[in-house]
N, C-alpha and C positions, 0 to 999 in steps of 0.2 A: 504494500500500500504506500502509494507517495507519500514525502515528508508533510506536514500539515492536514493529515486526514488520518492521526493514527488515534481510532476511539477509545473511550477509557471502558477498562473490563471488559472486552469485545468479548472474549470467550465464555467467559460470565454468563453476559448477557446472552448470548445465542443458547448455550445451555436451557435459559431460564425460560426465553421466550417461546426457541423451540420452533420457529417456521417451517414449513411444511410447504411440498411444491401444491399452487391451486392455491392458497392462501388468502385472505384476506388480511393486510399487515398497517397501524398507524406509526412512524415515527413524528412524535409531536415534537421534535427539536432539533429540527435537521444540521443544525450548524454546520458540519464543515463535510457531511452526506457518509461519514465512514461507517457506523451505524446501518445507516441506509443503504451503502452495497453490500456490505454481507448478508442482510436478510432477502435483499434482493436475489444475489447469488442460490442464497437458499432455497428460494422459492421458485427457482427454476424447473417450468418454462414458463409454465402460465400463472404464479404468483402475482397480486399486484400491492403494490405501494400507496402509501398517500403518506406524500411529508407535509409536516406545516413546520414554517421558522418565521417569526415577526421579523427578523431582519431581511428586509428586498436582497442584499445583496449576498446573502445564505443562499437564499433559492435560485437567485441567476448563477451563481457558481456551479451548483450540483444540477443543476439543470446541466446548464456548458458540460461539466464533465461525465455523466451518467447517462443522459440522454441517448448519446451513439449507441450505447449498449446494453440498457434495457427499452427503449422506445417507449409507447404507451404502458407499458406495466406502471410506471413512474409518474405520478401523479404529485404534480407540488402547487399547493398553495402558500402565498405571502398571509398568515394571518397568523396572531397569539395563541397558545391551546387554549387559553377561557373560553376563544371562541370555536370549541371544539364539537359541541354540541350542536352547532347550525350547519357548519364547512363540512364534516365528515357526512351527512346524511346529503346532501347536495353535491357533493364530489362520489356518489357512489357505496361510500363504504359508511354506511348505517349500521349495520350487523358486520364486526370484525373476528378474527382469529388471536390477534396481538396485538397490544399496545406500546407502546416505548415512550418513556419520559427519563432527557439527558440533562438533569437542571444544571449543569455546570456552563461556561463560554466554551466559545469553539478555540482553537489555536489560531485561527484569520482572529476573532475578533481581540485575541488578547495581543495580537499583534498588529491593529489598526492604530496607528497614529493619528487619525484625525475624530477618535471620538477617545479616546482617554481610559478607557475602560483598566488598564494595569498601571501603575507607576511605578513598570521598569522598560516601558514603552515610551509611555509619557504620551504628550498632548493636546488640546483642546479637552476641558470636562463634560463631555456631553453625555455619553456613557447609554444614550437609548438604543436599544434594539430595535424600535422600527424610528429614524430619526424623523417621520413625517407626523409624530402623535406626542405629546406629553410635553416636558422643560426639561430641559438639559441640565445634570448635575449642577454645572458654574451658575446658573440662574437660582436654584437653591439655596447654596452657600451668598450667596448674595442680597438674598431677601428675606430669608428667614433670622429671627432674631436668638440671642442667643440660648432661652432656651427652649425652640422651637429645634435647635441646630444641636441641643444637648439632648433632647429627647428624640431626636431622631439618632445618633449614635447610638442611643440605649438599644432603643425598640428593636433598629435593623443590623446593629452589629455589635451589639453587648461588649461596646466599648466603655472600660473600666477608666479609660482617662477622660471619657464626654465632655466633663465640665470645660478644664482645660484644653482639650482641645477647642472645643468651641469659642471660648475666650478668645483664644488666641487667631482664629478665624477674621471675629468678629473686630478683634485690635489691626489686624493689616487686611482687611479691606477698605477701612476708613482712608489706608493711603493711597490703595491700589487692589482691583479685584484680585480675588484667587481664583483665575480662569483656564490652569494647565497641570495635569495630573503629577508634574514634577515639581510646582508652586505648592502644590497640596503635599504631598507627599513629605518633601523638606520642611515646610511647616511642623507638620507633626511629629517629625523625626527629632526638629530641636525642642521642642515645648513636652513631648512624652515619649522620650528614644526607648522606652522597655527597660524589663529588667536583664541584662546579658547572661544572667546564673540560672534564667530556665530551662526546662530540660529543652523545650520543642520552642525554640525562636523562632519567629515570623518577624516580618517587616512592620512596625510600629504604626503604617497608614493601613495596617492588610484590613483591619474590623470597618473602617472609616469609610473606604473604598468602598467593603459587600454593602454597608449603610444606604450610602447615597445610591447606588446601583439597584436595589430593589426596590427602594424607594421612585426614583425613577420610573420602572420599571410597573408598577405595583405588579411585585413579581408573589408574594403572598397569598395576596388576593385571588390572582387570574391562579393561583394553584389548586387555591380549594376548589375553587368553578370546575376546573379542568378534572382536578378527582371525581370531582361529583358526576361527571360525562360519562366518564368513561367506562365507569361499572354497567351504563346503561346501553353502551356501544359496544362492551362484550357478547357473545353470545356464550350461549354453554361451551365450556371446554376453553375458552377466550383464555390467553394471560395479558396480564399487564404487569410490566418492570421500570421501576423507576429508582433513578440515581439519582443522590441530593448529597451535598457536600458540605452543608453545615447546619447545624442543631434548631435551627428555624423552621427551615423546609421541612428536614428529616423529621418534625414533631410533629409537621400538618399532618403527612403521610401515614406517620403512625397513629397518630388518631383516631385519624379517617378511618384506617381500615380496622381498627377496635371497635371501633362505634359501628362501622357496619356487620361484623363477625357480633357481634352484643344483641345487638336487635331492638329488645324492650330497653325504653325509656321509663319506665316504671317506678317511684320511689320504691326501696329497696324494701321498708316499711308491707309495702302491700305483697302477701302470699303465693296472689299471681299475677300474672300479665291481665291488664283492661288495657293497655296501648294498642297492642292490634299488630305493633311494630313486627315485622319478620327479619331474623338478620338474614343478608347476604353474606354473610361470612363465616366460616367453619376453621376453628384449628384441627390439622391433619398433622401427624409422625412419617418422614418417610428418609431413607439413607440417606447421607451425603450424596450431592452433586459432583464434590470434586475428594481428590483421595485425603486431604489434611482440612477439608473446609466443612465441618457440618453444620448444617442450616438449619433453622426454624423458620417450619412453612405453613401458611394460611389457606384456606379453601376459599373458595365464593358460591353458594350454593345458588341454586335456579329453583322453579318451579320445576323442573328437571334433571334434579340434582348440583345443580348448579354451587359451584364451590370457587375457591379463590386462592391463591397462595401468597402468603408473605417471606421471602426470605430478605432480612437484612443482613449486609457485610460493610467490613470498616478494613480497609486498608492503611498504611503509613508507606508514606511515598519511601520507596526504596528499603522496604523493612519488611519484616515477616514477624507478624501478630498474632493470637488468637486471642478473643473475647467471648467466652463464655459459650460452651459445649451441650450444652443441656440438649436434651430433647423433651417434648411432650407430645402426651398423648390427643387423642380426638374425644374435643368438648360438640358435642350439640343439642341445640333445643329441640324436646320433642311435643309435640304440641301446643297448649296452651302451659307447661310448665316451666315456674321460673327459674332460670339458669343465674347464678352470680358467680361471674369469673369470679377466679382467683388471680390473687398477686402477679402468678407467671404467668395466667393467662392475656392479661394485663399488661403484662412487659412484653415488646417484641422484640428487644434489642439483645439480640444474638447476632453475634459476628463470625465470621469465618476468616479465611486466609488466605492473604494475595501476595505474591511478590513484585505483583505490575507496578512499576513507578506511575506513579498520578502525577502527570502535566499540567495540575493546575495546583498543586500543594502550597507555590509561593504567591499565589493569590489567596485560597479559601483558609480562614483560620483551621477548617476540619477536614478530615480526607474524607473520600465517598462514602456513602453507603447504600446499599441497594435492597429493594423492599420488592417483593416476586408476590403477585396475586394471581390465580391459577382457577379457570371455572373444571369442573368434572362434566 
């Protein structure tokens, strides 16, 4: 695969997702299409595609490059996955096989100089994924007061210096905007440069940066929308696998799919279910995927059996980890009786083991992890 299209956990990922030739397949985050040709590959001859990427110049790319070689199998639209629920039923694929969500950037975009997205790139802070929609980072930083500018570090990047850094935002713009991710960058560097004696250093702007970026972005938001789609764009036997790389996203995900695997909303107090709620979600027990990595996995049941799988994993860029081995058994509700997880049902943070370096490690404070939902 050329340089600048090598995807992260590619092998992972194909394991989890599983494409099948004839296939119906979503990749909601086309970025830089690497993702998107191997499943393509996979799905040879008659498989097809549907990417969405909000950034235009995502899709013109892997268009350019993909197109020669799978033709119409490849289907791409310019739009956000929140709006995934309208594009995918009107592009054809209403009823899919797979889903894919790559929340991380692509290598193009952390290497664009004219939107600011990394500050070890640098320039202009604009940091939007589609630049025709929203305000550009530097517009932010410039009108937001200071602690509008300290509760936005908190919220979207549970930065421990906020106050200070925003002070100090707010002290040299009065002379001169802070308009270039290397202006930002340096700022922060001198006003809260870290402490040098932790174990896992990062770059002092890394929290600042994912801040303003999903902010931007309202990349939270269009997440849960996008969750919320896509269980209903599975069919039976559907997976959906999704990548998130820092403890914001990775909490939507898991949530989501506790809450869906749960069912009743029912105060705990009453004996049984009056909600009516059904989960879509089932915890299943099944081997490892890979020979050192064993996973905890999720079902998503149907009126058809319909089941779903969660597997998460955590990699450390250039390291070999394991985070908690456990397996469990298969919880499900049968009829109207009330089920109350327990603790570990509760928990889905089981890790496995990768030794793939992560290409985006000196941007995200957290390295990946991946959440596998699987219908039966």
């Amino acid at each position: 695969m050329k340089e600048g299209h090598l995807p992260v956990l590619v092998e992972e990922v194909m394991s989890m997702l599983a494409p099948a030739p004839g296939s119906l397949q979503i990749d909601a985050t086309v970025g830089g299409g690497g993702h998107t040709e191997r499943i393509l590959e996979a799905t040879d001859p008659d498989g097809r595609l549907l990417g969405l990427d909000a950034d235009g110049a995502a899709i013109a790319r892997v268009d350019g490059r993909l197109r020669p070689r799978f033709g119409d199998r490849l289907v791409l639209r310019q739009a956000n996955f929140r709006e995934l629920r309208t594009v995918a039923p009107e592009a054809g694929f209403g009823s899919v096989d797979g889903l894919l969500f790559d929340l991380g950037l692509s290598s193009y975009q952390l290497g664009d100089a004219e939107r600011g997205f990394g500050f070890r790139t640098g320039g202009p802070l604009d940091m939007r994924f589609d630049t025709t929609r929203g305000v550009p980072a530097a517009e932010l930083l410039a009108t937001l007061d200071r602690m509008e500018l300290s509760a936005l570090f908190k919220r979207y990047g549970e930065e421990p210096q906020a106050n200070r850094i925003a002070n100090a935002i707010v002290a040299a713009r009065s002379t001169a905007p802070v308009a270039t991710a290397e202006e930002l960058a340096g700022l922060i560097e001198r006003v809260a440069p870290g402490n040098p004696r932790t174990r896992r250093r990062i770059h002092p702007a890394t929290r600042v940066f994912q801040a303003l970026r999903i902010a931007v972005n309202a990349e939270l938001e269009a997440l849960s929308d996008a969750l919320a789609a896509s269980i209903d764009l599975l069919r039976p036997g559907g997976r959906l696998v999704v990548l998130s790389y820092h403890s914001l996203e990775d909490r939507i995900v898991k949530r989501f799919l506790a809450a869906e695997r749960r069912g009743c909303v029912c105060p705990p107090e009453l004996p049984i279910c009056v909600c009516g709620r059904n989960p879509r979600l089932r915890l299943v027990t099944r081997p490892s995927l890979g020979r050192r990595a064993p996973r905890r996995l999720t079902t998503k049941p149907s009126h058809r059996t319909r089941g779903g799988v969660t597997v998460s994993k955590r990699h450390q860029s250039s390291r070999r980890r394991a985070y908690g081995r456990r397996q469990h058994e298969v919880h499900e509700r049968a009829g109207n009786q009330r089920h109350n997880p327990t603790m570990e049902e509760m928990d889905l943070d089981a890790f496995g083991v990768s030794s793939q370096v992560d290409p985006f490690a000196f941007l995200d404070p957290r390295a990946p992890r991946i959440r596998f939902a699987v219908g039966e």
